[in-house]
N, C-alpha and C positions, 0 to 999 in steps of 0.2 A: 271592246275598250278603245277608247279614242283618247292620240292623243294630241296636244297642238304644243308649237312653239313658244317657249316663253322671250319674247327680245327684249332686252338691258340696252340700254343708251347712256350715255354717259354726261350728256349734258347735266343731267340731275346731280352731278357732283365734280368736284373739282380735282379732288386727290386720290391718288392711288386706294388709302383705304378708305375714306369716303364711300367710292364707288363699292368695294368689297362691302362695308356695312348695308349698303343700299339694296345691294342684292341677295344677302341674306336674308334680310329684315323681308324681300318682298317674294323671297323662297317661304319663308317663315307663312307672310300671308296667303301666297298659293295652294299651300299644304293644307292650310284649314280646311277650303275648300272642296271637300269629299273626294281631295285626289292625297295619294302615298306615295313617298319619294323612297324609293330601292338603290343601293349603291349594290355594285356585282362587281367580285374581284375579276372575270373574265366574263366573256362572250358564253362562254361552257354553261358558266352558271342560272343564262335567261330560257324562259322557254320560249319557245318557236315564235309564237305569234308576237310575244316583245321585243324578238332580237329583228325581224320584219319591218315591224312598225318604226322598229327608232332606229336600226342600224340600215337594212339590206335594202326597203322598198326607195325605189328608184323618185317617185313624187315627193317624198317628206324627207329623204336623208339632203345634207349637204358634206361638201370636201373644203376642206380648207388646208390650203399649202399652208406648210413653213419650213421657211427658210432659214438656217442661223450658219450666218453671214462669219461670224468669229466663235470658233471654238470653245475660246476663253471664258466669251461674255456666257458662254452658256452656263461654267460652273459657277 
């Protein structure tokens, strides 16, 4: 199984939920296409080869800091 990146850009929409619809709408058309979207409440629940491919393998994963700058803003 192979799998590739999907990338969202934002220019296609101006507002918060705009971009939200946008990307559903185009999970929605992804999906069609002979591939299955799995939601897994933990890491526990993937097996080997898909926790590899989309979490651990050093070529296809990415890290993204974040940072919350104020406590507050977080709740």
């Amino acid at each position: 199984m192979e799998f590739s990146h999907i990338s969202f850009s934002s220019k296609y929409a101006k507002c918060s939920k705009c971009k939200l619809n946008f990307l559903v709408d185009n999970i929605i058309e992804f999906s069609k296409k002979d591939m299955t979207l799995q939601r897994f409440k933990g890491l526990g629940e993937m097996n080997t080869d898909q926790l590899w491919d989309t979490t651990l393998n050093p070529d296809t994963r990415t890290f993204l800091k974040i940072k919350i700058s104020d406590c507050e803003a977080a709740d």
